[in-house]
N, CA, C and O atoms as a GROMACS GRO file, in nm:
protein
  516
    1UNK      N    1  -0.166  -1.177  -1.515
    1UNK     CA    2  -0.098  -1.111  -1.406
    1UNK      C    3  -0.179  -0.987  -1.369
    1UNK      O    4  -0.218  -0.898  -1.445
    2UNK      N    5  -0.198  -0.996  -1.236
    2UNK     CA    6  -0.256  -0.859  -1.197
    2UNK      C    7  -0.182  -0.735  -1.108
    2UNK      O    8  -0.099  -0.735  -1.016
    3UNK      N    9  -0.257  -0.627  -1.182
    3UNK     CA   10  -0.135  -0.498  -1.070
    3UNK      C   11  -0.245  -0.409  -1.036
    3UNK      O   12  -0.356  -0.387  -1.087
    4UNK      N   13  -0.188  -0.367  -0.945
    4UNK     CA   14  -0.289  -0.233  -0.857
    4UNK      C   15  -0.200  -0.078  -0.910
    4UNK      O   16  -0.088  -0.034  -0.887
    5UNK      N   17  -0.303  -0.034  -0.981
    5UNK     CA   18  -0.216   0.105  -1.020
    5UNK      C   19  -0.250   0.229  -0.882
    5UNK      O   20  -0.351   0.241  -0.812
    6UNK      N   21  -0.136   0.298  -0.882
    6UNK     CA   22  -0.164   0.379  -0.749
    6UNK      C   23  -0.255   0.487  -0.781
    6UNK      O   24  -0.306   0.522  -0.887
    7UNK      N   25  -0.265   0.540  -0.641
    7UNK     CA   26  -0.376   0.656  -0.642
    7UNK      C   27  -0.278   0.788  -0.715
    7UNK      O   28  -0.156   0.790  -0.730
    8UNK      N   29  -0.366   0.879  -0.748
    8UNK     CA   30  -0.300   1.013  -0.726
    8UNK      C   31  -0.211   1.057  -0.609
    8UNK      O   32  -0.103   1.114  -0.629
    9UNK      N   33  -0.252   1.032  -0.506
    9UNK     CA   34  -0.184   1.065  -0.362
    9UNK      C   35  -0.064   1.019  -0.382
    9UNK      O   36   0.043   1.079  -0.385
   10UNK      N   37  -0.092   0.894  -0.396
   10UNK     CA   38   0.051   0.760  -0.435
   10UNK      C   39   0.172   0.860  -0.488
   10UNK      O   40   0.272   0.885  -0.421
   11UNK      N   41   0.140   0.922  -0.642
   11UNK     CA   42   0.197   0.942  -0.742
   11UNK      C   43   0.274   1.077  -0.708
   11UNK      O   44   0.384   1.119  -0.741
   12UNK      N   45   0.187   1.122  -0.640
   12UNK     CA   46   0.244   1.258  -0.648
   12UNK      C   47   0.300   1.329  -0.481
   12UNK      O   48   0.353   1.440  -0.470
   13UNK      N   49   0.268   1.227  -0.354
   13UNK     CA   50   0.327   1.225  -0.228
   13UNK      C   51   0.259   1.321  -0.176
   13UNK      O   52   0.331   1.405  -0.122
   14UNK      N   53   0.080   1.352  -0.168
   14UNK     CA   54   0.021   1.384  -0.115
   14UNK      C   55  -0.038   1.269  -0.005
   14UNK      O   56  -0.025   1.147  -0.021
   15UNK      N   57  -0.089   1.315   0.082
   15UNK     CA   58  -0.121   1.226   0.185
   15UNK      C   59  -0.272   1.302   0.202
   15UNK      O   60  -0.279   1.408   0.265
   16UNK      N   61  -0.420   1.225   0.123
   16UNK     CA   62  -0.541   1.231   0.109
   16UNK      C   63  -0.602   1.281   0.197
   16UNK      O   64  -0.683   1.373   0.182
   17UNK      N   65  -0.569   1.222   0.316
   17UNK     CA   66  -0.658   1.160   0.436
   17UNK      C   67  -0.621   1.347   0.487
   17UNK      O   68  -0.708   1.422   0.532
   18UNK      N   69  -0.513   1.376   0.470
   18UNK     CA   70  -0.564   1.528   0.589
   18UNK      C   71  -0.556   1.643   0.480
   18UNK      O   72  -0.564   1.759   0.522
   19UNK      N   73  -0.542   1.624   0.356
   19UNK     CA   74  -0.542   1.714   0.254
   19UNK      C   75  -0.665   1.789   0.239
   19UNK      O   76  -0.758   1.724   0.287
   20UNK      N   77  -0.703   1.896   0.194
   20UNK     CA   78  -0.790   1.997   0.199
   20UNK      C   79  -0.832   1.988   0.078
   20UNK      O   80  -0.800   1.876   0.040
   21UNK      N   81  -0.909   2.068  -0.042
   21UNK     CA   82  -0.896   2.086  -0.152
   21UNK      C   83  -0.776   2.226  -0.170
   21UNK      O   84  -0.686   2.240  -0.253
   22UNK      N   85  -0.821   2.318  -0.055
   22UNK     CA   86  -0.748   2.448  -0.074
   22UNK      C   87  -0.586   2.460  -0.036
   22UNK      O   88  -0.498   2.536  -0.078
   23UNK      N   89  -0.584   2.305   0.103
   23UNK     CA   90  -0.467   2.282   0.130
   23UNK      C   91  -0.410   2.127   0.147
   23UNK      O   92  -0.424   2.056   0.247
   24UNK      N   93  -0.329   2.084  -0.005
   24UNK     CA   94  -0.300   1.969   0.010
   24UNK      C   95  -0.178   1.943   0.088
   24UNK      O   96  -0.093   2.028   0.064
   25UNK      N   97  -0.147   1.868   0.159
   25UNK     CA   98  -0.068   1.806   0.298
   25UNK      C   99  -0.006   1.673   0.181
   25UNK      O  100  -0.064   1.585   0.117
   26UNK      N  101   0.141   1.718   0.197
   26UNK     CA  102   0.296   1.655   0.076
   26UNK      C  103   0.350   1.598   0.216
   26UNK      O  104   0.359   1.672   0.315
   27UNK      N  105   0.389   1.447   0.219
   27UNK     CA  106   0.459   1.409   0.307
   27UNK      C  107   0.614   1.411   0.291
   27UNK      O  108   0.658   1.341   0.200
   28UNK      N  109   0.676   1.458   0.342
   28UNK     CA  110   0.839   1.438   0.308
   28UNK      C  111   0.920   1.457   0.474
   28UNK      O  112   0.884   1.467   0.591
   29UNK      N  113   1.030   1.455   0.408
   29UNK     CA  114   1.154   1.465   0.552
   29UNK      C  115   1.174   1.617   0.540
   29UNK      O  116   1.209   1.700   0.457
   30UNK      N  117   1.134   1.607   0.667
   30UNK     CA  118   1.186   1.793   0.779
   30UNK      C  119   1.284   1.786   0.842
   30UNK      O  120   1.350   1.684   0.861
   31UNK      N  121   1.303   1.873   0.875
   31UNK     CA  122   1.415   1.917   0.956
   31UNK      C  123   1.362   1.866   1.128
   31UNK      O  124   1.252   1.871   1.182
   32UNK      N  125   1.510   1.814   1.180
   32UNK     CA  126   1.499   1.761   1.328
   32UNK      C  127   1.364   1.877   1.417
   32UNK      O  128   1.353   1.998   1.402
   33UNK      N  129   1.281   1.789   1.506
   33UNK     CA  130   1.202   1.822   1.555
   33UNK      C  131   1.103   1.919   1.493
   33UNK      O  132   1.057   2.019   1.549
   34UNK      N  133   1.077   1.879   1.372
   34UNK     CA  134   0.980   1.956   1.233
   34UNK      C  135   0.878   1.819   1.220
   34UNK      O  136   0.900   1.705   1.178
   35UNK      N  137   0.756   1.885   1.277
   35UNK     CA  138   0.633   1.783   1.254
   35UNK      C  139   0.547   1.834   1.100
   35UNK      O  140   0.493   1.755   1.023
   36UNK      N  141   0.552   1.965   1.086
   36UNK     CA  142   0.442   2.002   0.972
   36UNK      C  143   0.476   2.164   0.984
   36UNK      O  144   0.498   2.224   1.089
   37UNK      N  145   0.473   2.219   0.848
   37UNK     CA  146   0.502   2.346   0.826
   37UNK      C  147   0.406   2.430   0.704
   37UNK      O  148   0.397   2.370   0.597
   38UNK      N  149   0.357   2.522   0.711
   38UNK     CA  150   0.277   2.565   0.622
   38UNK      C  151   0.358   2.675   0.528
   38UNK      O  152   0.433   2.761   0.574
   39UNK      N  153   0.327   2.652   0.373
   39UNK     CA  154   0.414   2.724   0.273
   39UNK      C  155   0.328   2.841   0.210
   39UNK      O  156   0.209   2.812   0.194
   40UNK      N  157   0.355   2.930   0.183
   40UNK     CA  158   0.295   3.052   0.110
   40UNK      C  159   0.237   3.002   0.038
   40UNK      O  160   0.119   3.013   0.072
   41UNK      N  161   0.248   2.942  -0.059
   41UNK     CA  162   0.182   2.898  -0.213
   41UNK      C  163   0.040   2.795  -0.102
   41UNK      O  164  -0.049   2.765  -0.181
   42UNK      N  165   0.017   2.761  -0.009
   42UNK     CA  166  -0.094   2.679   0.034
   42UNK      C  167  -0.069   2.514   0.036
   42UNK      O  168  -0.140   2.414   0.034
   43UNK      N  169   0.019   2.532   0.039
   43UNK     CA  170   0.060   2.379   0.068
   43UNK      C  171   0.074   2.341   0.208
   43UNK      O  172   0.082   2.434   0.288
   44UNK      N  173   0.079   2.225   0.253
   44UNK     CA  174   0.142   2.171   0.405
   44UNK      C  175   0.238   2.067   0.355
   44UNK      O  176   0.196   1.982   0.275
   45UNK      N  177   0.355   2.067   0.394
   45UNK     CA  178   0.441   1.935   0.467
   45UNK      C  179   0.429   1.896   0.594
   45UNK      O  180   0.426   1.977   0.686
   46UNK      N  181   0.418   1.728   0.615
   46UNK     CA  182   0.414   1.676   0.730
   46UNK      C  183   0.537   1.636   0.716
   46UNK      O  184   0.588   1.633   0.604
   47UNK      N  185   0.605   1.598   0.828
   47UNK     CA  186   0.724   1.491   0.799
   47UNK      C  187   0.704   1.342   0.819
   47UNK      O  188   0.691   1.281   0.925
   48UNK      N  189   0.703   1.302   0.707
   48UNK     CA  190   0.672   1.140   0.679
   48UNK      C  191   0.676   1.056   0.791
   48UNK      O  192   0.595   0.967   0.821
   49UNK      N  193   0.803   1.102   0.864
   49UNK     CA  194   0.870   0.994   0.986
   49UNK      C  195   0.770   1.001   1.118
   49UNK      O  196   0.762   0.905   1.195
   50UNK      N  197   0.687   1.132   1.138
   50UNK     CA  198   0.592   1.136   1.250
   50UNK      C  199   0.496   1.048   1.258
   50UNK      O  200   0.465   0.997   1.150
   51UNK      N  201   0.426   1.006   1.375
   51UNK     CA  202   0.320   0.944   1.389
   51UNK      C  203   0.189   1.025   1.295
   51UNK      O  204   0.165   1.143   1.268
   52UNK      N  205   0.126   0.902   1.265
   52UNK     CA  206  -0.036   0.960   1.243
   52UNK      C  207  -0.064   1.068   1.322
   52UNK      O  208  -0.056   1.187   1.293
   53UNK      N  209  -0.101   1.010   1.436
   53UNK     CA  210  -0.136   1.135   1.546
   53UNK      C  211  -0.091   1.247   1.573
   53UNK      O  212  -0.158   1.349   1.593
   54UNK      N  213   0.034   1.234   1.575
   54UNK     CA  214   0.114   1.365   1.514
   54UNK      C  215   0.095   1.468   1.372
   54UNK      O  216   0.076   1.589   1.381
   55UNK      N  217   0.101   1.427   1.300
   55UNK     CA  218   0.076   1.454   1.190
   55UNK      C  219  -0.110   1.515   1.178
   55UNK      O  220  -0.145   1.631   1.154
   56UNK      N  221  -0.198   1.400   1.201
   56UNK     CA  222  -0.373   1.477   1.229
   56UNK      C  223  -0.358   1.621   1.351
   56UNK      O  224  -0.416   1.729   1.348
   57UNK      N  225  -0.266   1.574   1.443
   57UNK     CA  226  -0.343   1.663   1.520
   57UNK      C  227  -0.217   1.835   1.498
   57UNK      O  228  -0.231   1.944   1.553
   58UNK      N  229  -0.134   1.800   1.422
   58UNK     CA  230  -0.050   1.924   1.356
   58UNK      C  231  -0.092   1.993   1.190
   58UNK      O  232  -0.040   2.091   1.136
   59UNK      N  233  -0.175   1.925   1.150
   59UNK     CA  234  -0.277   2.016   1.058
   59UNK      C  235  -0.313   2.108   1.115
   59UNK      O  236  -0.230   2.198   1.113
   60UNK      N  237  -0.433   2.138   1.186
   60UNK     CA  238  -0.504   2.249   1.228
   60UNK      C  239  -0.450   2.376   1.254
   60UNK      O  240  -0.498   2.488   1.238
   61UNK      N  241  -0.333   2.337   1.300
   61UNK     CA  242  -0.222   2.474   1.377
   61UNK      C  243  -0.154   2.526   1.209
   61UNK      O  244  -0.118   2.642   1.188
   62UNK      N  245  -0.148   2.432   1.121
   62UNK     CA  246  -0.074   2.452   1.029
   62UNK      C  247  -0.182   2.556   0.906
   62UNK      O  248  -0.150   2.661   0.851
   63UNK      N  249  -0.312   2.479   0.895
   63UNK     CA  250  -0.424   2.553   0.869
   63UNK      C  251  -0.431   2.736   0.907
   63UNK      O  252  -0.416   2.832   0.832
   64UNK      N  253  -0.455   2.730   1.038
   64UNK     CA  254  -0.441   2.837   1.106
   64UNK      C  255  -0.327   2.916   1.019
   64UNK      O  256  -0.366   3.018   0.961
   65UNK      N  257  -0.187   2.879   1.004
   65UNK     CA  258  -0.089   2.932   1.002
   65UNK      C  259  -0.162   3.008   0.855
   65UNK      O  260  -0.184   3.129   0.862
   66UNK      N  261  -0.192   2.946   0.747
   66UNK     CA  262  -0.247   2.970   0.624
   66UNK      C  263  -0.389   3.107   0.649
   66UNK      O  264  -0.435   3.188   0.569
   67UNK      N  265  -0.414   3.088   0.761
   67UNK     CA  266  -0.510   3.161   0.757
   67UNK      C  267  -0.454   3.286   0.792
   67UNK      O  268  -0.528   3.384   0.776
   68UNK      N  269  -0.302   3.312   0.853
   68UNK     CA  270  -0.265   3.413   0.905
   68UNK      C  271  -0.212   3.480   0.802
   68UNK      O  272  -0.228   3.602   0.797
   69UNK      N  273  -0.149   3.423   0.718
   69UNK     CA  274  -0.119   3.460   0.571
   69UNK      C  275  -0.139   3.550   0.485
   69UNK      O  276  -0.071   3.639   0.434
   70UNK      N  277  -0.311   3.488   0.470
   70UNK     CA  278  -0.419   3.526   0.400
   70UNK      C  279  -0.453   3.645   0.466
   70UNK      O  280  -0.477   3.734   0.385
   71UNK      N  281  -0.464   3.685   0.604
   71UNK     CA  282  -0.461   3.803   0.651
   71UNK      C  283  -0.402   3.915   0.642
   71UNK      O  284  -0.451   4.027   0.658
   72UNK      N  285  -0.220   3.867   0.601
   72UNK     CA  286  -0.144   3.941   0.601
   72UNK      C  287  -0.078   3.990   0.715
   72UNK      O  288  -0.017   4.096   0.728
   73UNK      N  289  -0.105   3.857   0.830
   73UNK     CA  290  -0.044   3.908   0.929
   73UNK      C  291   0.120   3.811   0.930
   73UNK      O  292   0.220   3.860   0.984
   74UNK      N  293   0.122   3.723   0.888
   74UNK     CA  294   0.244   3.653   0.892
   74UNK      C  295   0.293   3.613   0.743
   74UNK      O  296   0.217   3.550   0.669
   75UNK      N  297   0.416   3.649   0.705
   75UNK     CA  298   0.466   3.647   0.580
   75UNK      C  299   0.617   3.615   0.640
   75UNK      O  300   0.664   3.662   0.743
   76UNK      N  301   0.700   3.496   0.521
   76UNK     CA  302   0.834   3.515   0.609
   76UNK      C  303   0.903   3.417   0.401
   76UNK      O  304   0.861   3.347   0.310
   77UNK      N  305   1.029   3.492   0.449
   77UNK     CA  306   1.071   3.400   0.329
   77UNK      C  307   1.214   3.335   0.357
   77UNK      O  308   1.211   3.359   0.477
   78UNK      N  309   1.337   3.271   0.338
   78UNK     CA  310   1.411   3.210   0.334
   78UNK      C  311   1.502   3.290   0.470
   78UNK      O  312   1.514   3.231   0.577
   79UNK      N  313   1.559   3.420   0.450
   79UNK     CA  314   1.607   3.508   0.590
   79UNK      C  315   1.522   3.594   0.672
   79UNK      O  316   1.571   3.674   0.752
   80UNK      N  317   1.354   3.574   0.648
   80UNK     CA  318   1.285   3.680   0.734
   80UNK      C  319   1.166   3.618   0.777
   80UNK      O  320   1.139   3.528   0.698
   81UNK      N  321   1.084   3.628   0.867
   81UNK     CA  322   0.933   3.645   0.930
   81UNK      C  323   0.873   3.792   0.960
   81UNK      O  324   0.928   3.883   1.022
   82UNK      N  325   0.752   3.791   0.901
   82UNK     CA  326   0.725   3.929   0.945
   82UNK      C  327   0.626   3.894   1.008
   82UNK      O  328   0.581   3.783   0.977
   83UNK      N  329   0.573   3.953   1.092
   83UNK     CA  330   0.430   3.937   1.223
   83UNK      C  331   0.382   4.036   1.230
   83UNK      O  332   0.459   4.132   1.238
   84UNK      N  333   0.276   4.054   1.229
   84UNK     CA  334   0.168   4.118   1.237
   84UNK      C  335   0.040   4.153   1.288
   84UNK      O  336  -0.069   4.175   1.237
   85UNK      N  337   0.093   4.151   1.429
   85UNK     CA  338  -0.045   4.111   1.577
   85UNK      C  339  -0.175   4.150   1.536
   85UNK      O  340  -0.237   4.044   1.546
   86UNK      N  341  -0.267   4.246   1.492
   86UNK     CA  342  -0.329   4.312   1.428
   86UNK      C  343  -0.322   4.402   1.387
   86UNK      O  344  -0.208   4.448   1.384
   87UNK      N  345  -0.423   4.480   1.333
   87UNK     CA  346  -0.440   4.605   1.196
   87UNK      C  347  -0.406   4.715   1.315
   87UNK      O  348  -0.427   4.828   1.271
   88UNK      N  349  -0.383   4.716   1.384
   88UNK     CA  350  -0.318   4.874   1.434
   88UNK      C  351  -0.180   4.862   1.527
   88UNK      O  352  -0.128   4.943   1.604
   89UNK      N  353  -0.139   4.708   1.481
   89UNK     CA  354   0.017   4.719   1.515
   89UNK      C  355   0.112   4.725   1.443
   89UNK      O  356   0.099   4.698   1.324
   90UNK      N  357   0.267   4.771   1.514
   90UNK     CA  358   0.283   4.766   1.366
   90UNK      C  359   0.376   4.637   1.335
   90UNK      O  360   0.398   4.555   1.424
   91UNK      N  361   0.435   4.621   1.192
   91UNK     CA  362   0.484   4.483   1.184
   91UNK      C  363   0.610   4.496   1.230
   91UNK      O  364   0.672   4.603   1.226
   92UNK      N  365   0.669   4.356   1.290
   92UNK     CA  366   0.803   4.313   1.357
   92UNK      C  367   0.834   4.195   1.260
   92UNK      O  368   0.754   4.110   1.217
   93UNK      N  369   0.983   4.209   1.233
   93UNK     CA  370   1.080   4.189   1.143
   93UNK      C  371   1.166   4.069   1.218
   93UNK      O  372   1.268   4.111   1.275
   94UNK      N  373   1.143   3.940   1.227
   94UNK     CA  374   1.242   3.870   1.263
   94UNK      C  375   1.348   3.784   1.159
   94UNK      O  376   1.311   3.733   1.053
   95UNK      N  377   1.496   3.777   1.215
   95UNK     CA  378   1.558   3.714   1.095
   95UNK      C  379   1.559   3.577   1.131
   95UNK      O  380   1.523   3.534   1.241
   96UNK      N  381   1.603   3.508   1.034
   96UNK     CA  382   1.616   3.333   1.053
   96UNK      C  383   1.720   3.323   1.042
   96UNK      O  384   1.786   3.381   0.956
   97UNK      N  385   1.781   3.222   1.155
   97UNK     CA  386   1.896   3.169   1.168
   97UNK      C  387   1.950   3.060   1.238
   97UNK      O  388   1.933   3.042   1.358
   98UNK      N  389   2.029   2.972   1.146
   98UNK     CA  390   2.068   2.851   1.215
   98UNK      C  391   1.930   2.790   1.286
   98UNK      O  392   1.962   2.719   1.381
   99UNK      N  393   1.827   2.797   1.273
   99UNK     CA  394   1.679   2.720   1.336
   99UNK      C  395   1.634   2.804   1.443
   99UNK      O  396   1.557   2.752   1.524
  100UNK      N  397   1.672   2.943   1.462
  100UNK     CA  398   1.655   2.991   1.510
  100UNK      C  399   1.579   3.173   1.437
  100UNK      O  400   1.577   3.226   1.326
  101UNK      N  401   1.537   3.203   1.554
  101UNK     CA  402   1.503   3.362   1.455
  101UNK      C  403   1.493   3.475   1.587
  101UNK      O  404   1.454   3.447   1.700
  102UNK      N  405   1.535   3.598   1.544
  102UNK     CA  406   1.569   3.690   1.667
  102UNK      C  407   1.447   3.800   1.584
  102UNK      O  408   1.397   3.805   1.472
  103UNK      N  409   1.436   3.871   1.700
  103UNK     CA  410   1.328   3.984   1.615
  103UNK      C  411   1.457   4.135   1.583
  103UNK      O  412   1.522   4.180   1.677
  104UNK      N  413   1.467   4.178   1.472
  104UNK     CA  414   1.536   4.280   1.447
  104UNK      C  415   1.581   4.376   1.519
  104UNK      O  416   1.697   4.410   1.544
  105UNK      N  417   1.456   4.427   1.560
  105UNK     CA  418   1.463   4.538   1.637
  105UNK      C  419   1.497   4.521   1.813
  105UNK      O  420   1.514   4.615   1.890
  106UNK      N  421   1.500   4.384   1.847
  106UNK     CA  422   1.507   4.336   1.998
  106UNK      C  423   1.577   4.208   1.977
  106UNK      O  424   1.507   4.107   1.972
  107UNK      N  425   1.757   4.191   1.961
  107UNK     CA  426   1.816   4.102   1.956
  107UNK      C  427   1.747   3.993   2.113
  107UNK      O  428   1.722   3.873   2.099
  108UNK      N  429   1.731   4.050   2.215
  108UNK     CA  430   1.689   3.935   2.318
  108UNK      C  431   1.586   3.906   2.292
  108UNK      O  432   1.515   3.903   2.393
  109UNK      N  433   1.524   3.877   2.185
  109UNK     CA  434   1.394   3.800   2.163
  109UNK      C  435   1.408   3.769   2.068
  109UNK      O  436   1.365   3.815   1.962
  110UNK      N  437   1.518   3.622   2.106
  110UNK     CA  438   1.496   3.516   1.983
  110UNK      C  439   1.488   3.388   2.037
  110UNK      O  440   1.546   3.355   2.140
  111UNK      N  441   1.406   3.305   1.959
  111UNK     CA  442   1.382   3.145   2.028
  111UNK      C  443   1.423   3.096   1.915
  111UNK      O  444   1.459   3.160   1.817
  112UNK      N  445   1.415   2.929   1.934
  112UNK     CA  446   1.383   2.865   1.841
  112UNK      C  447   1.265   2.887   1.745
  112UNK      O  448   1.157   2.939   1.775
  113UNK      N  449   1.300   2.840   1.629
  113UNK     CA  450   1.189   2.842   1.483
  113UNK      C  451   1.065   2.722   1.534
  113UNK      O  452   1.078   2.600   1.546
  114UNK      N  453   0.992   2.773   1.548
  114UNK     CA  454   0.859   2.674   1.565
  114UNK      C  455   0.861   2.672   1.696
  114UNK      O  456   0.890   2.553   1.711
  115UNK      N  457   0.851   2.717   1.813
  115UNK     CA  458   0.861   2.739   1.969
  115UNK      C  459   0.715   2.779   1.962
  115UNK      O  460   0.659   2.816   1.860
  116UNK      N  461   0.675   2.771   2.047
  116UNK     CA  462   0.576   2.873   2.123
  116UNK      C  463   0.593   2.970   2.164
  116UNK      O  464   0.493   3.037   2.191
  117UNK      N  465   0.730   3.027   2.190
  117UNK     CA  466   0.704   3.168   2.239
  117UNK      C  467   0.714   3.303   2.115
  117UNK      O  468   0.707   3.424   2.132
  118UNK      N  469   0.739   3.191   1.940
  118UNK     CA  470   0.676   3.266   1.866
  118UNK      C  471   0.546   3.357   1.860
  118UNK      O  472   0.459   3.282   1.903
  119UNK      N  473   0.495   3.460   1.834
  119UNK     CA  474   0.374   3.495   1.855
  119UNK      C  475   0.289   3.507   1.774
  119UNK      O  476   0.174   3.548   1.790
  120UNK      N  477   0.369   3.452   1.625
  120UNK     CA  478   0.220   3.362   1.533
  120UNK      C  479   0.222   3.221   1.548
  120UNK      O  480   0.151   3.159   1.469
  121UNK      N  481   0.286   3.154   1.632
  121UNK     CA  482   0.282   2.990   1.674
  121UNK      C  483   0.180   3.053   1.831
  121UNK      O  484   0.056   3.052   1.836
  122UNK      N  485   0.271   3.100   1.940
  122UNK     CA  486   0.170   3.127   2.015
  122UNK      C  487  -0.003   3.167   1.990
  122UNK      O  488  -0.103   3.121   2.046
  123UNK      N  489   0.008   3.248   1.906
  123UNK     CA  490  -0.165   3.283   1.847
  123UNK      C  491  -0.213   3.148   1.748
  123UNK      O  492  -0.333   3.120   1.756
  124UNK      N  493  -0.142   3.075   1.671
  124UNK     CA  494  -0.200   3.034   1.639
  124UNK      C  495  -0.244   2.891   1.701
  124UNK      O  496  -0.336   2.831   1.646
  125UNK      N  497  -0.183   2.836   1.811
  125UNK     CA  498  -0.206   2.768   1.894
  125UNK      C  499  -0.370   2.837   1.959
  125UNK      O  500  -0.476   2.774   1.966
  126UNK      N  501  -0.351   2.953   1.990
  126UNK     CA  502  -0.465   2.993   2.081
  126UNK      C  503  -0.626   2.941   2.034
  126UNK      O  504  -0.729   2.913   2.096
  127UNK      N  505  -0.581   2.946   1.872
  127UNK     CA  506  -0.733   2.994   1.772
  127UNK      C  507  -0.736   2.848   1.796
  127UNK      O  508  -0.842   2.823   1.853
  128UNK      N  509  -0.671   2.747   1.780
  128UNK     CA  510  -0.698   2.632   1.733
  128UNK      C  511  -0.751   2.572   1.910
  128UNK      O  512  -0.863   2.536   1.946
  129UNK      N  513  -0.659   2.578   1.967
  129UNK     CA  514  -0.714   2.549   2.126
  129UNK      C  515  -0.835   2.540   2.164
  129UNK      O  516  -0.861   2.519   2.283
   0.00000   0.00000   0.00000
């Protein structure tokens, strides 16, 4: 009898093909209209259910996001985002809520979570563009 033992990827629900060494890409289920999200620790989730194409071409932005990180311009944890346009602005405090996030200091500037009119989704759209 013969068996095919799985890959690493297999085993552990990495998905190879867009994984980094620095950033491995975990396929799982997101939240409605959640293609791929980047985590502090350097990880990516895609959401399993997206197309390929979806999924390749929502790395890069997600990359980016990691790189903003690492800068110290975007940090956010379970009730907060902090942003950080550059080194001589200062940082803005948005809370999370219900899929949504308002900026602290300016209740009329809140969108949806993952929008574009975020302005580390907006920037990081730009770099990758």
């Amino acid at each position: 009898m013969a068996f095919k033992l799985k890959s690493k990827g297999e085993i552990l629900g990495i998905n190879e093909e867009l994984s980094s060494y620095s950033h491995p890409v975990f396929e799982k289920n997101l939240g409605p209209n959640v293609i791929a999200e980047a985590n502090r620790d350097g990880t990516t989730f895609v959401d399993k259910n997206a197309s390929e194409a979806q999924k390749r071409n929502a790395i890069p932005e997600e990359d980016e996001h990691h790189a903003q990180m690492r800068r110290g311009q975007l940090q956010y944890d379970n009730e907060t985002v902090t942003w950080k346009k550059d080194t001589k602005s200062p940082s803005r405090v948005y809370e999370r809520m219900n899929g949504h996030v308002q900026a602290m200091d300016s209740p009329a500037d809140k969108f949806i979570e993952g929008s574009s009119k975020a302005p580390w989704e907006s920037a990081a759209k730009q770099k990758v563009n």
